[in-house]
KELO-189072 format. One record per residue (C-alpha): residue in three letters; residue number from 1; x, y, z negated. Coordinates in pm, 1 decimal. Each point is the difference from the previous one (the first is absolute). Layout:
% KELO-189072
+-----+-----+----------+----------+----------+
|   r |   k |        x |        y |        z |
+-----+-----+----------+----------+----------+
| Ala | NUM |        X |        Y |        Z |
...
+-----+-----+----------+----------+----------+
END
This chain:
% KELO-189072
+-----+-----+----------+----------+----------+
|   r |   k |        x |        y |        z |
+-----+-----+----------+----------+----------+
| Unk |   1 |   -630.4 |  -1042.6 |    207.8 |
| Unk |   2 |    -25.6 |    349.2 |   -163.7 |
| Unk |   3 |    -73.7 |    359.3 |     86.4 |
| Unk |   4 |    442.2 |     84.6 |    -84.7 |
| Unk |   5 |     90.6 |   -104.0 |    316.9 |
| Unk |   6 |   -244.8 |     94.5 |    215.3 |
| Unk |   7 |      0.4 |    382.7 |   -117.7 |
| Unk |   8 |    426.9 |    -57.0 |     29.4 |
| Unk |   9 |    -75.2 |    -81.8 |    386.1 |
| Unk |  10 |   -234.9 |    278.1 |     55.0 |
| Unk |  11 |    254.1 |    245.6 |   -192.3 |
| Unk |  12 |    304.7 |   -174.6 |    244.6 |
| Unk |  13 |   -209.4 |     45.7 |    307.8 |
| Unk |  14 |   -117.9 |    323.5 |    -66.3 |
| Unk |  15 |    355.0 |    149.9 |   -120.9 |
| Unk |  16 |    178.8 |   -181.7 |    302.3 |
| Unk |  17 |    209.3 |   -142.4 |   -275.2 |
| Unk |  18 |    142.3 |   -349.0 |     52.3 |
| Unk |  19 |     -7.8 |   -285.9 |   -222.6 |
| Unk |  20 |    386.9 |     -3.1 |     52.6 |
| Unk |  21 |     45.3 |    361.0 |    -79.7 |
| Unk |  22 |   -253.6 |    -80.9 |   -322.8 |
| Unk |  23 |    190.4 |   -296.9 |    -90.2 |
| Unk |  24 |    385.2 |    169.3 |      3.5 |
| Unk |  25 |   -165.5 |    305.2 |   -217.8 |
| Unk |  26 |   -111.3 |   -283.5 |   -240.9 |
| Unk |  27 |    319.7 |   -181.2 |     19.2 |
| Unk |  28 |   -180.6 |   -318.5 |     63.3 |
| Unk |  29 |    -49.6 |   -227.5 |    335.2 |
| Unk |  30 |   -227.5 |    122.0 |    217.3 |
| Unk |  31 |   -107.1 |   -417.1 |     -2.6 |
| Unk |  32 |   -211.3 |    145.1 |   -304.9 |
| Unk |  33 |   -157.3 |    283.9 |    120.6 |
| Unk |  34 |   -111.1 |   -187.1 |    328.0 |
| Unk |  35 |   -191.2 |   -270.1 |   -299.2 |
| Unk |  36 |   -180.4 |    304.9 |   -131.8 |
| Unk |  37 |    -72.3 |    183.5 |    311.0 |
| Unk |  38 |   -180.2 |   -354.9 |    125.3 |
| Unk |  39 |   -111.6 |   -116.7 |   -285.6 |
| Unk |  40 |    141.6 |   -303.7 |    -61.4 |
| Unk |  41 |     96.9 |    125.8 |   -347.8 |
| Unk |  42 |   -111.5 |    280.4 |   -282.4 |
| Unk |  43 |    272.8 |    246.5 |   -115.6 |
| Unk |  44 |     55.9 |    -31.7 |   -385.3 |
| Unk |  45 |    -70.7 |    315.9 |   -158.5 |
| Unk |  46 |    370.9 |     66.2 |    -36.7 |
| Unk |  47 |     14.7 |    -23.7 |    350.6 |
| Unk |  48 |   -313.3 |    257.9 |     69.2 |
| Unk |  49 |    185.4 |    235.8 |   -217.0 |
| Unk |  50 |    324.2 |    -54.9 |    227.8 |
| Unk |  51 |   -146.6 |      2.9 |    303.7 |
| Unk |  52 |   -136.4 |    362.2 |    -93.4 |
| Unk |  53 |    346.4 |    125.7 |    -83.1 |
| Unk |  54 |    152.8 |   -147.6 |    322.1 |
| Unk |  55 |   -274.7 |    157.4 |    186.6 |
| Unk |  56 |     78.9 |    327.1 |   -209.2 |
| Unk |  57 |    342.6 |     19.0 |    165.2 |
| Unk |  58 |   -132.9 |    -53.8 |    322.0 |
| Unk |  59 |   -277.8 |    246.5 |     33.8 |
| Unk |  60 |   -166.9 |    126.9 |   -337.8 |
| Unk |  61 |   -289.3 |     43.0 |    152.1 |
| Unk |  62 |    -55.5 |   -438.4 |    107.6 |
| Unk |  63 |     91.0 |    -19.7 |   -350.8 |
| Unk |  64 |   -289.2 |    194.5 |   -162.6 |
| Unk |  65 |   -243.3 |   -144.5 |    279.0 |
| Unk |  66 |    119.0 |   -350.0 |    -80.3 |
| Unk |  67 |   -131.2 |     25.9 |   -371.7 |
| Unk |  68 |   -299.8 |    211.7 |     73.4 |
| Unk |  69 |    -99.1 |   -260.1 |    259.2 |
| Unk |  70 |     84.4 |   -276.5 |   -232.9 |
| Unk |  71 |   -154.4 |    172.4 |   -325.4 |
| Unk |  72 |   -378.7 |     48.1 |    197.7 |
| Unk |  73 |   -237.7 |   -210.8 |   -170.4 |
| Unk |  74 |   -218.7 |    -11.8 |    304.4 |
| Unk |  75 |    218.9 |   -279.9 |    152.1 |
| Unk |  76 |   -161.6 |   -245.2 |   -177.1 |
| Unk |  77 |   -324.9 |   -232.7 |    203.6 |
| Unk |  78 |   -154.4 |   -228.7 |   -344.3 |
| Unk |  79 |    183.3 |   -356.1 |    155.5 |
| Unk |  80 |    120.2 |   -223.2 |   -287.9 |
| Unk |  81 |    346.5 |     53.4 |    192.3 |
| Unk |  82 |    -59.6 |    337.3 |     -0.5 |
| Unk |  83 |    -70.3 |    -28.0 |   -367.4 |
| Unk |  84 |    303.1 |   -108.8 |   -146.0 |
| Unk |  85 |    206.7 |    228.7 |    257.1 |
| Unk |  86 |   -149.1 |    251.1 |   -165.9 |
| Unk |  87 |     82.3 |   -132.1 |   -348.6 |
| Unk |  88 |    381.4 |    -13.1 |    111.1 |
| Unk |  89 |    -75.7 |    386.1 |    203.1 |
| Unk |  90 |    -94.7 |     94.5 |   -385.1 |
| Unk |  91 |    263.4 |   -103.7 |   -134.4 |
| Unk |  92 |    255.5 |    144.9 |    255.1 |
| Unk |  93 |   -203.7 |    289.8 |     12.3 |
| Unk |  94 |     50.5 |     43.2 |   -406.7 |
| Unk |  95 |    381.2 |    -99.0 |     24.0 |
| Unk |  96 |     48.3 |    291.3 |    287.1 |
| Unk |  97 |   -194.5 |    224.8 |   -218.2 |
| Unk |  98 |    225.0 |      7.1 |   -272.4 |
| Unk |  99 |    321.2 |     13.9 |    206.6 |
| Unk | 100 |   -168.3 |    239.1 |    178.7 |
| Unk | 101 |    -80.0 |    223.2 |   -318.9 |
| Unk | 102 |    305.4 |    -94.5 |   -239.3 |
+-----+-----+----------+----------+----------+
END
């Protein structure tokens, strides 16, 4: 699926943070997180911006690697899969942007 949950598992494993712990900070089940983490489903771009802040209360520092990660443009291989990932990253990436700045 897309690059959102794959940089949230590398951020979990490399913070020791759990998808439980992750899940209570967002208020949400952790049923959710485990759908991005595998990639059986995208996070809206709501949810990118939520799983930031519950990340933030966690450990500020999985929270700004979490965007960075997710922000790099050098994710993307040229697949038509890949393609329209990247049309949805843009738009997340846009959406986080002006939460981000505003």
């Amino acid at each position: 699926m897309g690059k959102a949950g794959t940089v949230l598992k590398q951020v979990l494993d490399t913070y020791r943070i759990s998808q439980n712990k992750l899940a209570v900070a967002m208020g949400i089940g952790r049923s959710s997180i485990n759908r991005w983490v595998n990639e059986n489903r995208d996070p809206s771009g709501d949810a990118i911006l939520e799983i930031r802040k519950g990340l933030n209360t966690i450990n500020p520092a999985a929270a700004e690697e979490f965007i960075g990660l997710y922000l790099d443009e050098s994710f993307a291989s040229g697949t038509i899969e890949t393609m329209l990932g990247d049309a949805l990253l843009r738009s997340h990436k846009l959406l986080i942007q002006f939460f981000v700045i505003t």
